[in-house]
N, C-alpha and C positions, 0 to 999 in steps of 0.2 A: 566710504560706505557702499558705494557702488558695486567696487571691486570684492566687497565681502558678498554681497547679493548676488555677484554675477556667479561665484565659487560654491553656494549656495547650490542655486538654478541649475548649475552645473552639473554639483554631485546629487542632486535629485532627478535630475533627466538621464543621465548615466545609468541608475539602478531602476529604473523604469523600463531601461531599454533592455534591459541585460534581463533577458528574460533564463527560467528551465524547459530543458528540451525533453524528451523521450530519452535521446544519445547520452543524456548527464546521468542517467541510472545505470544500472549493472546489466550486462550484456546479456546474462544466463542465470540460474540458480546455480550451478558451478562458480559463477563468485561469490554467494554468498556462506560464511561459513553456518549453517545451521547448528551444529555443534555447540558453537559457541554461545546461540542463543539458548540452546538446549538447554544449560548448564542451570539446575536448581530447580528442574520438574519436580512435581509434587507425584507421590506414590497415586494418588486417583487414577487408576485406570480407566475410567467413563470419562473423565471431564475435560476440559480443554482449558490447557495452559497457555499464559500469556507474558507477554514482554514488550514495552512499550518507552518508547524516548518520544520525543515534539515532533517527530516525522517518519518514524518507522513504527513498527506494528508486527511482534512475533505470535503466531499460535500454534499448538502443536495439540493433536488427539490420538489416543488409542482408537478411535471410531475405524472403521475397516472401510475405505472406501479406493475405487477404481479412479483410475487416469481421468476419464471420461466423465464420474461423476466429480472430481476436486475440479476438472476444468468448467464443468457446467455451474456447480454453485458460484465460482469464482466468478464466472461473466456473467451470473443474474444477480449479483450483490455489484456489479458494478454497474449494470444496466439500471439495476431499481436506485443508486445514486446519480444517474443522471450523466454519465460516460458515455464518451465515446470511443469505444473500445476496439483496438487493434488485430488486424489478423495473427490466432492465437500459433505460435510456435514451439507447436509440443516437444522438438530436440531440445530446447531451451529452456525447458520449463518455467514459462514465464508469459505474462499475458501484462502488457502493457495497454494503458487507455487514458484518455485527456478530459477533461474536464473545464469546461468554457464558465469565463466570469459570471458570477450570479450577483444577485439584489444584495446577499450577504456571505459572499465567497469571492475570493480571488478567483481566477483561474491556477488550475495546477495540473500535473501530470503523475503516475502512480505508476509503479508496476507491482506485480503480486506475484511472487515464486515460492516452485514446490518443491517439496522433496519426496518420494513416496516409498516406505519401506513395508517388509510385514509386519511391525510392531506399530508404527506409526506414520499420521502424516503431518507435514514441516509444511510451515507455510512464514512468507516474511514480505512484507508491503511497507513500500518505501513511497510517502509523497513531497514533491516539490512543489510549493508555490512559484508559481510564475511572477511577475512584474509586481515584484512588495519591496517597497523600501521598506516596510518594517516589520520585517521578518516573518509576518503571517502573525494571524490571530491565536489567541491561548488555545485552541481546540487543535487536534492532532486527527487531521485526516483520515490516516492510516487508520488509525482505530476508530474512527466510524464505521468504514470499510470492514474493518478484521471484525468490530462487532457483529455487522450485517452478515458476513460467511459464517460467524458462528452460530448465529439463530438457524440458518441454512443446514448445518449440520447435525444438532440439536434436533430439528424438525428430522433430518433422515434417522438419527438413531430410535426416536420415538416413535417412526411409522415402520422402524425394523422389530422393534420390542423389545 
């Protein structure tokens, strides 16, 4: 009995420790394939499209916006969650930022990558729970996040007209 307890304690301290780093996401939006998220846009040209699994979070808009503004809404939708957010590396297109254990939250880590064309902009957020054995609660980060940048958005298209 012992020795099932001890094997136990073991594989429970093990995935405690084994936390997610920043280094476990994608290096650049150059890895990720946008395209592929792409795939089954809806013809709305005003609206924003979405794509969603338990830890990623695709959006995508015809809304017409600058470098400058997609990186700005990106880090006051991470800031109004409560991040702490990374020096932004716009070669990279990618703004990574961590997020410390709460009352009713693991801790986890997120990056948010862009793509920006004239037709449209790509956006794709990926988050890691840190220190969970069990695998993170039903709720999908990312798309808290992806929600928060889209109200952002929403808000610029409405005060352009």
């Amino acid at each position: 009995m012992r020795t099932i307890l001890f094997i136990i304690m073991t594989l429970i301290l093990s995935s405690c420790l084994s936390t997610a780093k920043l280094s476990d996401l994608p290096k650049t939006a150059d890895d990720i394939n946008f395209d592929a998220y792409a795939k089954g846009t809806t013809e709305n040209a005003k609206g924003i499209w979405t794509f969603k699994t338990s830890t990623e979070y695709y959006l995508e808009t015809s809304i017409p916006m600058t470098r400058e503004t997609v990186i700005k809404i990106i880090q006051q939708a991470l800031y109004m969650r409560n991040y702490k957010v990374n020096p932004v590396n716009t070669a990279e297109n990618r703004i990574t930022a961590s997020h410390g254990m709460s009352v009713n939250e693991w801790a986890y880590v997120t990056g948010v990558y862009f793509k920006i064309s004239p037709e449209k902009v790509q956006m794709y957020i990926r988050t890691k729970i840190t220190q969970d054995i069990t695998g993170g609660a039903k709720n999908n980060l990312s798309e808290k996040l992806g929600m928060i940048i889209e109200s952002y958005i929403r808000q610029l298209a409405s005060q352009r007209g």
